[in-house]
C-alpha positions in Angstrom: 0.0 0.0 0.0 1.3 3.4 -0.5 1.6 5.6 2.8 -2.0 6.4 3.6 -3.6 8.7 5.8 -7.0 8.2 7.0 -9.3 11.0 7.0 -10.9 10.6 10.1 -6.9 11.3 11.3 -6.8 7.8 13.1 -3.2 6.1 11.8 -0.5 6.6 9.5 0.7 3.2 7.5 3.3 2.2 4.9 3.4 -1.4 3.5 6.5 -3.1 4.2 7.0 -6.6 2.6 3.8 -8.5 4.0 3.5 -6.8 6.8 2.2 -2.9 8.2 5.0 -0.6 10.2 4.6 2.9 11.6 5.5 5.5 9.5 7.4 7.7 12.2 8.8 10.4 10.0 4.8 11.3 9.0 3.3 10.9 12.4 2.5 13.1 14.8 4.7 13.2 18.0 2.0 13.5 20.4 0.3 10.0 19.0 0.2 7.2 21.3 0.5 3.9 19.1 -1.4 0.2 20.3 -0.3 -2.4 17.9 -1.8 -6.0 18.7 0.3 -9.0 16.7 -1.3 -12.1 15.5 -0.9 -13.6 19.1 -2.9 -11.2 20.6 0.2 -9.7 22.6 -0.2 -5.8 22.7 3.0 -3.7 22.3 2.8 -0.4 22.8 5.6 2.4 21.8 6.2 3.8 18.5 7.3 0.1 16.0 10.1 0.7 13.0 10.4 -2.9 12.3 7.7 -4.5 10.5 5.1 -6.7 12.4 2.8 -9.7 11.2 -0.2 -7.5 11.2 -3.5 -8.3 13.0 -5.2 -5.2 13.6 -3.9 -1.3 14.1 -5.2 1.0 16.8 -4.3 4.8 17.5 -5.4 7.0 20.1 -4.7 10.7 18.8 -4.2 12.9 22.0 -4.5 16.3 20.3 -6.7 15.9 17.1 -10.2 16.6 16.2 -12.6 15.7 13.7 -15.5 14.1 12.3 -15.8 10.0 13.6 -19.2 9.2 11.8 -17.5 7.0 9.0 -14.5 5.8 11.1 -16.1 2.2 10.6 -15.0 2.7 6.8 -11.6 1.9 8.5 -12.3 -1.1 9.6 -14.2 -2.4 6.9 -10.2 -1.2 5.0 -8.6 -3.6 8.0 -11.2 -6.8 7.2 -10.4 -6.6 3.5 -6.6 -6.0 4.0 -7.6 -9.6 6.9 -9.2 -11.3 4.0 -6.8 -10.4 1.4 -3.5 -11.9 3.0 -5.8 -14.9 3.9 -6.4 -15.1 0.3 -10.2 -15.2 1.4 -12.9 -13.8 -1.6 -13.0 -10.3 -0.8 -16.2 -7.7 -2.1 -15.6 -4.2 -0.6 -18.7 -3.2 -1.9 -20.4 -5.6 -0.1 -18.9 -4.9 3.1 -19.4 -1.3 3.2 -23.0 -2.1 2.1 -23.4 -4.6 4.6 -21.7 -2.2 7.5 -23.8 0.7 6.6 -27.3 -0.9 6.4 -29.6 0.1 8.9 -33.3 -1.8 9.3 -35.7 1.0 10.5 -39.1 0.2 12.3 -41.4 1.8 9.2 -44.9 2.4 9.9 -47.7 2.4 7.5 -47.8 5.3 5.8 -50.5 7.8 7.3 -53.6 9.4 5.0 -54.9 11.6 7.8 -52.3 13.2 10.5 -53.3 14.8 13.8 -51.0 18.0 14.5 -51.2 19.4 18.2 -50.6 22.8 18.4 -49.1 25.1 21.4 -52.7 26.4 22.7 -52.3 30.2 23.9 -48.5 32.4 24.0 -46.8 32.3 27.3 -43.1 32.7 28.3 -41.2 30.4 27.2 -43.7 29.0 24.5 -44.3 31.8 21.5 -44.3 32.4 17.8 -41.8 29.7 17.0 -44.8 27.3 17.4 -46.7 28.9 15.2 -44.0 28.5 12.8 -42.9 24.9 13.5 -46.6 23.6 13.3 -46.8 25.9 9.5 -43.8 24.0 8.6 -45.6 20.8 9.5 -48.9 21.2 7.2 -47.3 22.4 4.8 -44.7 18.6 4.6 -47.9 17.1 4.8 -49.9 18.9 2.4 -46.9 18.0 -0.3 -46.9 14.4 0.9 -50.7 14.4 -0.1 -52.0 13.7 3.7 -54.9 15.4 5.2 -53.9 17.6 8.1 -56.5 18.1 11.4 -54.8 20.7 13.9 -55.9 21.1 17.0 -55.2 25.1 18.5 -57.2 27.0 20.4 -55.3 30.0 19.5 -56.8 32.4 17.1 -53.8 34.9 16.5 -51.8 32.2 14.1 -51.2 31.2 10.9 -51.1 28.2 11.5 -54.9 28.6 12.3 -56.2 30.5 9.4 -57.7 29.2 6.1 -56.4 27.7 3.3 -53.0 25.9 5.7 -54.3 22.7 7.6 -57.9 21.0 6.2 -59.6 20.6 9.6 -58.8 23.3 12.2 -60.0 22.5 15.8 -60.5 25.7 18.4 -60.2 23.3 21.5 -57.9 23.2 24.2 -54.2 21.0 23.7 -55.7 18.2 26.8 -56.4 14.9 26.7 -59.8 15.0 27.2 -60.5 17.5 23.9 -57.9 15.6 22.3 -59.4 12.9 22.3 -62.8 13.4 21.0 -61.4 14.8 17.9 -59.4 11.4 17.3 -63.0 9.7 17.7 -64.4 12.4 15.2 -61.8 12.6 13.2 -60.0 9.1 13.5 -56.5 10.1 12.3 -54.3 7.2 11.2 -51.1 9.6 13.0 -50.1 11.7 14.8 -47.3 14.6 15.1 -46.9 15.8 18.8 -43.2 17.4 18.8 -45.2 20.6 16.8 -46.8 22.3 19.7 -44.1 22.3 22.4 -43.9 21.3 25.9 -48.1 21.4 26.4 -48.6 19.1 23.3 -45.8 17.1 24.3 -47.1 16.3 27.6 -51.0 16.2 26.5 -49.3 13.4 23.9 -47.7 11.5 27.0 -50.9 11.7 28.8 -52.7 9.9 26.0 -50.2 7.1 25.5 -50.4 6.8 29.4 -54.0 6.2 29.3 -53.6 4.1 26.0 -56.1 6.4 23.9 -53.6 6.2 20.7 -53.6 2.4 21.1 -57.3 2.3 21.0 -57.9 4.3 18.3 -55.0 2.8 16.2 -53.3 6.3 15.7 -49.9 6.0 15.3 -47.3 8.3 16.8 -45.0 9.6 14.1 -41.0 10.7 14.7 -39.5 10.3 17.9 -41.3 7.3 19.9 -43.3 8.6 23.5 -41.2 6.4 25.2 -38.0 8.6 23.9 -39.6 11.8 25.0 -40.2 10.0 28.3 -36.6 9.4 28.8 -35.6 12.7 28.0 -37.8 14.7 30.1 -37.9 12.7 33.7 -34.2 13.3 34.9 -33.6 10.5 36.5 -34.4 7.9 33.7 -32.7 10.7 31.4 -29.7 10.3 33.9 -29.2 6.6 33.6 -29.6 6.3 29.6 -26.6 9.0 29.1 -24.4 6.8 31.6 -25.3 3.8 29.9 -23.2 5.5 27.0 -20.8 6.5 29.0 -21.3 10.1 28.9 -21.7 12.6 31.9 -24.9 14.7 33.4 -24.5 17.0 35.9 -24.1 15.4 39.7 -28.1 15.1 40.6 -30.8 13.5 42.0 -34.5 13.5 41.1 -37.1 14.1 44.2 -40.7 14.2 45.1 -40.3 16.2 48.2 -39.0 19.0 50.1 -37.2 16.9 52.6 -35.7 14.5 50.1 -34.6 17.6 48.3 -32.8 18.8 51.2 -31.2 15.3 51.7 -30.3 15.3 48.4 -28.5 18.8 48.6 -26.1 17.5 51.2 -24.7 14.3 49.5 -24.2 16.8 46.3 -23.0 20.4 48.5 -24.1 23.5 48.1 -24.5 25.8 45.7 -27.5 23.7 43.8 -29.8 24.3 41.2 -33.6 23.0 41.4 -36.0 22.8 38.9 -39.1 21.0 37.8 -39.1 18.1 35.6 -41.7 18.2 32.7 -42.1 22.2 32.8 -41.8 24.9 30.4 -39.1 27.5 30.2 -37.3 26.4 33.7 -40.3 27.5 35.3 -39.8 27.1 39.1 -36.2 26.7 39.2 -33.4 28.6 40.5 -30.0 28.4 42.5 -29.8 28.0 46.2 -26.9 28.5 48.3 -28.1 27.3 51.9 -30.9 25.0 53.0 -33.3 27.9 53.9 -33.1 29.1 50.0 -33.4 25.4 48.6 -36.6 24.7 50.5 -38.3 28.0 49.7 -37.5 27.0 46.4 -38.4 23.6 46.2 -41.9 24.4 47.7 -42.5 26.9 44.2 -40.7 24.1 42.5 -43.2 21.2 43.2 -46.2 23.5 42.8 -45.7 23.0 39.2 -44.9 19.5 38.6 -44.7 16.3 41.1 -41.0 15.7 40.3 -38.1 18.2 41.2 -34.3 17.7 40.1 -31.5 18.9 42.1 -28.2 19.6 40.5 -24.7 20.2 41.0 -24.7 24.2 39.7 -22.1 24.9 37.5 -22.5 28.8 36.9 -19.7 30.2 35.4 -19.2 26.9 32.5 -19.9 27.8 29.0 -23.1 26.5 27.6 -23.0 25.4 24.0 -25.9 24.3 22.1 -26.2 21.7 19.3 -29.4 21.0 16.8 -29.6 17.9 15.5 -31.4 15.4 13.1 -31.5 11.9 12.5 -34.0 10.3 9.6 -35.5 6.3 10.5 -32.8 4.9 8.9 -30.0 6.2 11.0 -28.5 9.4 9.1 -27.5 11.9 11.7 -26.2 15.3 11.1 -25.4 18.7 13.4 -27.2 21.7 12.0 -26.2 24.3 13.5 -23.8 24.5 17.0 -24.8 27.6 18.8 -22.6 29.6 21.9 -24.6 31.4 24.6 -22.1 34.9 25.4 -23.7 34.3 28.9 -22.3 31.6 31.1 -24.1 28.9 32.9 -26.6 29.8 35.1 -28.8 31.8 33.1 -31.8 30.4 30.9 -30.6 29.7 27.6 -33.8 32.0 26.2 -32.4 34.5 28.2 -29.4 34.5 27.2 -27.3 35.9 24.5 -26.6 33.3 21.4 -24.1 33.5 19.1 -24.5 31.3 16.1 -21.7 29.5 14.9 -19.9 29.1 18.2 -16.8 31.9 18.8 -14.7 30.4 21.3 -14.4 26.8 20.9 -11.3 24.7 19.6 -11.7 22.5 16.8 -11.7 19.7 19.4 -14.5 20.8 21.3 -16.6 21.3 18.7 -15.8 17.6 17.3 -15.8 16.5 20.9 -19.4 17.7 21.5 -20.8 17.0 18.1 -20.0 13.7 18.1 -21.3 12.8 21.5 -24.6 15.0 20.6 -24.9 12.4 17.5 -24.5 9.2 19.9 -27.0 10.8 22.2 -29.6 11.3 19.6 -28.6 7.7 18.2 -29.1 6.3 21.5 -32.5 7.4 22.7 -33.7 6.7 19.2 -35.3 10.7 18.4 -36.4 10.7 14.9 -36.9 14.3 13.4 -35.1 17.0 15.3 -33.1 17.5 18.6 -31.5 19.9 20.6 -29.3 19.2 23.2 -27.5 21.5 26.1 -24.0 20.7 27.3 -22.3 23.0 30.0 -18.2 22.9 28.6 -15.7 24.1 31.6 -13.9 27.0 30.5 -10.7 25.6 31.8 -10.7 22.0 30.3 -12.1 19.7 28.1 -14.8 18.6 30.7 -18.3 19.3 29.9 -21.9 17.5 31.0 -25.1 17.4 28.9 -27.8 19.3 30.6 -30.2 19.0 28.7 -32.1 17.0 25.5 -35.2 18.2 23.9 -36.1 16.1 21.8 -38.5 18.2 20.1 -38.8 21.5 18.2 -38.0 24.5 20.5 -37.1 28.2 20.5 -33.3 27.2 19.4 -34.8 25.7 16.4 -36.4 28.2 15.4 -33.3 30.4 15.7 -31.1 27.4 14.2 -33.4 27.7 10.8 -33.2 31.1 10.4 -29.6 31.4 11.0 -28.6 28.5 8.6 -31.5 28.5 6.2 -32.0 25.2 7.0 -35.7 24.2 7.4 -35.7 22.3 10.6 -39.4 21.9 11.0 -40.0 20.7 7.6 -37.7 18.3 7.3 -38.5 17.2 11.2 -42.0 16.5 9.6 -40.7 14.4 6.4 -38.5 12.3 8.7 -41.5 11.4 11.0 -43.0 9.8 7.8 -40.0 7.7 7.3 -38.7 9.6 4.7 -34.8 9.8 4.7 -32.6 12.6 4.7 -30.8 11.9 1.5 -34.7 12.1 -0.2 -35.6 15.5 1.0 -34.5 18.0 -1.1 -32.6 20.7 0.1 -34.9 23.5 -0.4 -32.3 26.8 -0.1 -30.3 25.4 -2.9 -32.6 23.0 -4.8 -30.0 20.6 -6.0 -28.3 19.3 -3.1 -29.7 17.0 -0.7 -31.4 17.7 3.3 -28.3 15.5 4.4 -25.6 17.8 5.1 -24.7 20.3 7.5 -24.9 24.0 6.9 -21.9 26.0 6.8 -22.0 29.7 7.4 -19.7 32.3 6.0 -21.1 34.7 8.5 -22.0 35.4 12.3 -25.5 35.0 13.5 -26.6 36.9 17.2 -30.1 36.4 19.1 -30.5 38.7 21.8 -34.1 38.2 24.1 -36.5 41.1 24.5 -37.7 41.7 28.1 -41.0 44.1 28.9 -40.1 44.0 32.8 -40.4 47.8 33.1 -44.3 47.3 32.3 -44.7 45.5 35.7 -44.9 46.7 39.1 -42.5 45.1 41.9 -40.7 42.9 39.3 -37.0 41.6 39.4 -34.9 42.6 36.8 -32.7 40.2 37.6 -32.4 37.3 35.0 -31.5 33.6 36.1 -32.4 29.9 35.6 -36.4 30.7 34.5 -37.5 32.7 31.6 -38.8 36.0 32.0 -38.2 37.4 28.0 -41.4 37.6 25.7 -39.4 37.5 22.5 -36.1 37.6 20.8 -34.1 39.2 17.5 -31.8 37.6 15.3 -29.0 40.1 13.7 -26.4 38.7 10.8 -23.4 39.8 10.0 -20.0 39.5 8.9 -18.5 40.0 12.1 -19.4 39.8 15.5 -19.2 43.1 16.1 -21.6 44.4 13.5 -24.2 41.3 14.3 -24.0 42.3 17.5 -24.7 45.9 17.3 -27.5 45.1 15.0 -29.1 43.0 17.4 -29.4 45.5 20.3 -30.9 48.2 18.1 -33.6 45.4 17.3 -34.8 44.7 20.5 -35.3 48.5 21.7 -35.4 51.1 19.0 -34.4 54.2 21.0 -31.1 52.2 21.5 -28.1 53.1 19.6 -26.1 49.8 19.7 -23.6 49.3 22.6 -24.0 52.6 23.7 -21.8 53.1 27.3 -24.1 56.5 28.4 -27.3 54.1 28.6 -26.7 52.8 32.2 -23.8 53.7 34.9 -21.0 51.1 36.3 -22.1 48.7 38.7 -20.3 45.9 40.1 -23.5 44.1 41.5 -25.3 44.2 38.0 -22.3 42.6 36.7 -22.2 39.8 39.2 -25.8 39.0 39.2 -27.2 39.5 35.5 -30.4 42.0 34.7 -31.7 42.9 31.9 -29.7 45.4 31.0 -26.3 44.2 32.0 -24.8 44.5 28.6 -24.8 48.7 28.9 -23.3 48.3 32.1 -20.6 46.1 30.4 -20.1 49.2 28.2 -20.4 51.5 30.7 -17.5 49.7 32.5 -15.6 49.2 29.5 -15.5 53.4 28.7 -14.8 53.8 32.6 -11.3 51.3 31.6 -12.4 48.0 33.2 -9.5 45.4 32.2 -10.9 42.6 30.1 -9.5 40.2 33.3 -11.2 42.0 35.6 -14.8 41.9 33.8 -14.6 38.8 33.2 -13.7 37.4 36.7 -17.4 39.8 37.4 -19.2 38.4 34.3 -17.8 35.2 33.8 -18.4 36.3 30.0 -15.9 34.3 27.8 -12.4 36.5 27.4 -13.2 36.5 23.3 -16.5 38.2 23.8 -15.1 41.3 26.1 -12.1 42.0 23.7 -14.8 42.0 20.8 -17.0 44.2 23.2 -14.1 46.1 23.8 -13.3 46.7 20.4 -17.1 48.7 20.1 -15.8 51.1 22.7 -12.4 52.4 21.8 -13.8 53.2 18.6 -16.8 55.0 20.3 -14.0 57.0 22.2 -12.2 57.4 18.9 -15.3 58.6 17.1 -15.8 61.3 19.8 -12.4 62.9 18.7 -13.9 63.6 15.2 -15.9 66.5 14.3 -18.1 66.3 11.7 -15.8 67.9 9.2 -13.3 66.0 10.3 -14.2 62.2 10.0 -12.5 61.0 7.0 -14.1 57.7 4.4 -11.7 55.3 5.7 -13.1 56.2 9.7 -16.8 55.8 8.3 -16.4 52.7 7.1 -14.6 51.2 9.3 -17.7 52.7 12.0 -19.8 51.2 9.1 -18.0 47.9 9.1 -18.5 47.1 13.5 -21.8 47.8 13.2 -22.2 51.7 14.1 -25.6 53.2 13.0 -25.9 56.5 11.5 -27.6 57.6 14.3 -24.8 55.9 16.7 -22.1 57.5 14.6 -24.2 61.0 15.1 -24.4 61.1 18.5 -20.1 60.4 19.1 -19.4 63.2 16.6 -22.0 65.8 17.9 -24.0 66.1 14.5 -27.4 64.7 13.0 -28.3 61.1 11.4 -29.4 62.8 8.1 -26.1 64.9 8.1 -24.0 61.3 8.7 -25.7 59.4 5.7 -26.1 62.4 3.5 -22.0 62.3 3.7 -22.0 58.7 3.9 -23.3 58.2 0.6 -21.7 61.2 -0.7 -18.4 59.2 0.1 -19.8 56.4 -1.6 -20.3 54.0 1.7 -23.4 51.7 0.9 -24.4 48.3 2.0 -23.6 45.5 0.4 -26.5 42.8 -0.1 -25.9 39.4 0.6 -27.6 35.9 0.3 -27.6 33.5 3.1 -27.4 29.6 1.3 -26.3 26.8 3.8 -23.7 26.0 1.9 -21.0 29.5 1.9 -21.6 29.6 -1.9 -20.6 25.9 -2.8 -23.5 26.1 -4.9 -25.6 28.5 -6.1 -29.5 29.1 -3.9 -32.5 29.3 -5.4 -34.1 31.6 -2.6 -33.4 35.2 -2.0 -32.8 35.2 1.7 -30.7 38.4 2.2 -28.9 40.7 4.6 -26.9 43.8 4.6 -23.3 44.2 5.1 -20.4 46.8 5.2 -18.3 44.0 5.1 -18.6 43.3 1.4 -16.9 44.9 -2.2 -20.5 43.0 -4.6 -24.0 42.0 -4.3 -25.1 38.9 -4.3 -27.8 39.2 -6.9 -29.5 41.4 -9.2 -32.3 44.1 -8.5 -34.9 43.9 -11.5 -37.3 46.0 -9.4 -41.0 46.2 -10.0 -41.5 44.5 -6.1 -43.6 45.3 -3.0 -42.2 45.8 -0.2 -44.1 44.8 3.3 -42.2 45.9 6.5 -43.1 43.2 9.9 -43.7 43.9 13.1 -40.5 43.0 14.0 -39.8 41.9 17.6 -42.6 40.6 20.2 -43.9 42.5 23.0 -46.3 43.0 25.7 -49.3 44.3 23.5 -47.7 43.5 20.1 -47.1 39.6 19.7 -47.9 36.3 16.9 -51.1 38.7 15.9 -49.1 41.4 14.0 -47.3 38.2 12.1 -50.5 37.1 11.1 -51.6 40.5 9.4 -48.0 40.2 7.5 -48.3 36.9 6.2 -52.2 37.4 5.2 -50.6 40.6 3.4 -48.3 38.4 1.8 -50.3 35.6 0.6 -53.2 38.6 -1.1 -49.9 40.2 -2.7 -49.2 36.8 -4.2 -52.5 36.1 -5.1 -52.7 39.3 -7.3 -49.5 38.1 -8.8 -47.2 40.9 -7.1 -43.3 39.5 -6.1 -43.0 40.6 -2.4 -39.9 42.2 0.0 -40.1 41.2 3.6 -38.1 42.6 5.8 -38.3 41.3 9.5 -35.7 40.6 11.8 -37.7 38.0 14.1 -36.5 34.5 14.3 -39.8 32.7 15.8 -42.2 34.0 12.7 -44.0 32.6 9.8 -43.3 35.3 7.3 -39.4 34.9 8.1 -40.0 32.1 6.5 -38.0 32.6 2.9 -41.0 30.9 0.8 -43.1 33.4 2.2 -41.7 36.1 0.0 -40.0 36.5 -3.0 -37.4 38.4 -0.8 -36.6 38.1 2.9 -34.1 41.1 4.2 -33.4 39.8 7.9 -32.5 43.4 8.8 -33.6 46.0 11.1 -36.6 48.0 10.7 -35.5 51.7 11.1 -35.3 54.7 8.9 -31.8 54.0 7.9 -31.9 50.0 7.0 -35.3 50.6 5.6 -34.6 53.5 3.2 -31.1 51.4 2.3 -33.3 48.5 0.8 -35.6 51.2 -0.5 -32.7 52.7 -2.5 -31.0 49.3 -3.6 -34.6 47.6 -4.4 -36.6 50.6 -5.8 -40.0 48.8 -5.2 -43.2 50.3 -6.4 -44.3 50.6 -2.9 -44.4 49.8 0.9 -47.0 48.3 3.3 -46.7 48.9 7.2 -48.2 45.7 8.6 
């Protein structure tokens, strides 16, 4: 054989004679070499004589990368095996006969039962009425008849013309049942409608109604969803794999949680098992704070976990999907900028992750795929790890194997349709038969790569309540969330926080004064005290022994206020192209830029375009322009020298509602899609531009084209300029 390197980076070979013999001069010196001879004695050490070979193994102490077709090697060991035996060898066959998976298919529904989320509440919005859209509309090209079951009014997913059958009831067994007697589905789609159609589907299985109506429960089994959500049998099944949850223990009481606090030690977590949006959990640091807690805790569900806390880790999220016949792939890794210890909706998200090695990532992914391999999930999963900062340790918090808020931000920020191709899978469809619909060549099995930075930041309406914390922690208190893209950090970032309030700036340092307590325990508005403390000179150490905020997210931070301070230095008269842009280029708004050089937004982008400094259009594709897309999902960019496509004109443009709110919510989405669908059905090509990730008319086959930007004068009158349509419509 010539020397070979394997791609999965296990061994290095070179044939010598007969036999195999480490190719020192080629291999790494950090490898650690097994060899096993044909006597089965192991000798371990780096070999320069050749041995009789029986089988090679290498254990790479610093290398990373994919494993999934690492048995490909030793299918390449048998046949070398059968070849020196002089055995028939077909390595066709072999691979064939390696890679063949026998899936459990179902007969193939002709009337499917969808469960829907019921009314909004924290922690369970929009991105329901999105994932259950994505659903009917699987269905309605698989030919199946859809019944959906929703008792709220203000969705798409309720309106005429999506699902066949549309039942106002309420998501509990009870209702739910009399519809399958009415309507007598043949299946049933419960991961659709969150945590209350999740459970409402547990409850019937418990009291056998889908067995006695013959309804058959499509994707992930019940008993998979059981074992994810009850802790303690979720605990055993990622041990049996040999992977690590946090040190805990599952209770029923207040006394046994106490008890159970001791063998772990203080500080804990507690939270409820089978709840929504860590409702009733939080951290205690002494007995008398676990047992107030405990006694909320149990109020909302008849099983409470306590957990080893680990504030201060890195939490990392993956989204995953795996097809009946055992095809898994990562679609999108996501990085919360807050540590552990705060609810991953409330947190900040960066999308790809920033700050982890190649190793980690690898590391993680492939222990997410064995996860979702292992508790059998078919359609979509997200699961939670918390990573130590300071090693390669981590434990999986969390699995949700269903569709969630993070999917919902994973589509939009990789283009990737998660609930539609979540609803294909459950009919035992595989991933290499779904079409990718971004590109409309390539296949829905492979993972999205993004050539840009993607950042969700939550929206909170505290202010609007009397006597409220501000504090932010373990349960969700946000009412919606923005997604910003862009080709930095920086810029994506800024974006994002003029999103989610516009009488914000970006990371304006004036908002909010310096204090050390906000720091420590997170509020709302801890990010303008970051800013605040950054213009005051706070060293990057020093914040982040405060914040726990990863070291790569302050400098970046950091980066947002010296030019701030270097801005203030120029007059109007002053600032130069190359200063502009590069204000342009970190995300600075007109407006921003306005306010550091003492002049007016008009006055900035009347010289901004005099000095030729426009945005550049781009096209977001899942595949970082491998192949060309078919959809015109778009963004804006300093960070650019072409557009991505042509501007024919003659469009309408519809602006959304953008973020949701206390008194503005899923409603306002509704009024933009209807506008939509009656611009298409007058034969008008529409622009959307919206900027929130839990929405139906984010969706990019809503639209001819989707502009994920802000909706302020200055983005808006951009698009207007590049675009020219023949009108706007405020929805």
């Amino acid at each position: 054989l010539p020397c070979t390197h394997s791609g999965t980076g296990r061994c290095y070979m070179t044939s010598q004679n007969h036999g195999f013999a480490v190719d020192t001069k080629t291999m790494p010196k950090n490898w650690k070499v097994l060899f096993t001879n044909e006597n089965d004695k192991t000798n371990e050490g780096i070999i320069h004589e050749s041995l009789p070979f029986f089988s090679v193994q290498f254990h790479p102490e610093h290398t990373a990368g994919p494993t999934d077709l690492e048995c490909l090697f030793d299918v390449f060991i048998d046949a070398v095996r059968l070849n020196k035996n002089k055995s028939p060898c077909v390595v066709d066959a072999m691979i064939t006969e390696r890679l063949t998976f026998v899936p459990k298919v179902h007969e193939r529904p002709k009337k499917v039962l969808i469960l829907g989320s019921g009314g909004l509440s924290i922690g369970q919005a929009g991105e329901f009425d999105y994932s259950g859209s994505q659903g009917v509309k699987a269905m309605q090209e698989e030919k199946i008849q859809t019944v959906l079951i929703n008792p709220n009014i203000a969705t798409v997913q309720t309106s005429k013309g999506l699902a066949d059958k549309v039942y106002f009831l309420p998501i509990t067994p009870e209702y739910v049942e009399q519809v399958i007697k009415a309507e007598r589905p043949t299946g049933v789609l419960l991961t659709f409608g969150g945590q209350t159609a999740l459970n409402c589907g547990v409850e019937l299985q418990k009291s056998k109604v889908f067995e006695k109506y013959n309804v058959t429960v499509l994707g992930t089994p019940i008993q998979s969803i059981v074992d994810t959500e009850d802790r303690k049998i979720f605990a055993e099944k990622i041990n049996a794999i040999g992977e690590k949850v946090a040190p805990s223990a599952a209770v029923s009481s207040v006394e046994e949680a106490l008890a159970a606090a001791l063998q772990i030690g203080y500080p804990v977590m507690a939270r409820s098992a089978f709840s929504l949006g860590g409702l009733g959990s939080g951290f205690a640091n002494n007995e008398e704070e676990l047992r107030t807690l405990a006694h909320q805790a149990l109020s909302h569900s008849e099983q409470l976990i306590i957990d080893k806390s680990l504030k201060g880790w890195k939490e990392v999220e993956y989204e995953v999907v795996r097809d009946a016949f055992d095809n898994c792939i990562t679609v999108c890794n996501m990085e919360n900028v807050d540590p552990l210890g705060i609810h991953t909706g409330e947190s900040i998200v960066v999308a790809p992750s920033q700050t982890l090695s190649n190793k980690d990532y690898y590391m993680l992914r492939n222990t997410a795929i064995k996860v979702i391999r292992h508790f059998g999930i078919v359609g979509e999963c997200n699961i939670q790890y918390a990573l130590n900062p300071n090693s390669e340790e981590f434990y999986i918090i969390e699995v949700n194997a269903r569709l969630s808020r993070s999917s919902a931000l994973a589509s939009k920020a990789t283009g990737y349709p998660l609930a539609y191709v979540a609803a294909k899978l459950a009919l035992g469809i595989p991933l290499p038969k779904i079409k990718n619909s971004v590109t409309g060549v390539t296949t829905a099995c492979f993972e999205p790569s993004l050539d840009y930075c993607v950042v969700k930041i939550p929206r909170w309406d505290l202010a609007k309540f009397n006597r409220v914390s501000t504090k932010i922690g373990s349960s969700m208190k946000s009412v919606g969330e923005v997604m910003a893209i862009g080709r930095n950090f920086e810029e994506a970032f800024q974006k994002a926080l003029r999103m989610v309030d516009e009488n914000v700036n970006g990371f304006d340092p004036n908002i909010k004064d310096v204090n050390e307590n906000e720091l420590r325990e997170p509020t709302d508005k801890r990010m303008f005290v970051l800013a605040a403390a950054l213009k005051k000179g706070y060293s990057i150490d020093k914040l982040y022994e405060l914040t726990k905020i990863d070291r790569w997210f302050l400098q970046k931070l950091k980066n947002i206020i010296d030019y701030y301070n270097d801005l203030e230095t120029v007059s109007c008269g002053s600032i130069t192209h190359e200063i502009l842009k590069k204000a342009k280029q970190i995300g600075f708004s007109d407006k921003q830029i306005a306010a550091a050089i003492k002049s007016t937004e008009l006055a900035v982008r009347k010289l901004r375009e005099e000095l030729h400094i426009t945005p550049f259009v781009k096209q977001i594709d899942t595949v970082a322009a491998e192949w060309p897309a078919t959809t015109n999902y778009l963004y804006l960019t300093y960070n650019g020298s072409a557009h991505d496509l042509d501007f024919p004109g003659d469009l309408v443009m519809v602006l959304g509602s953008g973020v949701y709110r206390i008194g503005s919510s899923v409603e306002f989405d509704w009024c933009a899609v209807g506008c939509l669908r009656e611009l298409k059905n007058q034969g008008k090509k529409t622009i959307m531009v919206n900027y929130n990730p839990e929405t139906v008319s984010t969706d990019y086959d809503m639209s001819d084209r989707l502009y994920f930007e802000e909706i302020s004068f200055e983005v808006v009158m951009d698009i207007y300029n590049i675009e020219v349509p023949n009108g706007v419509i405020l929805c």
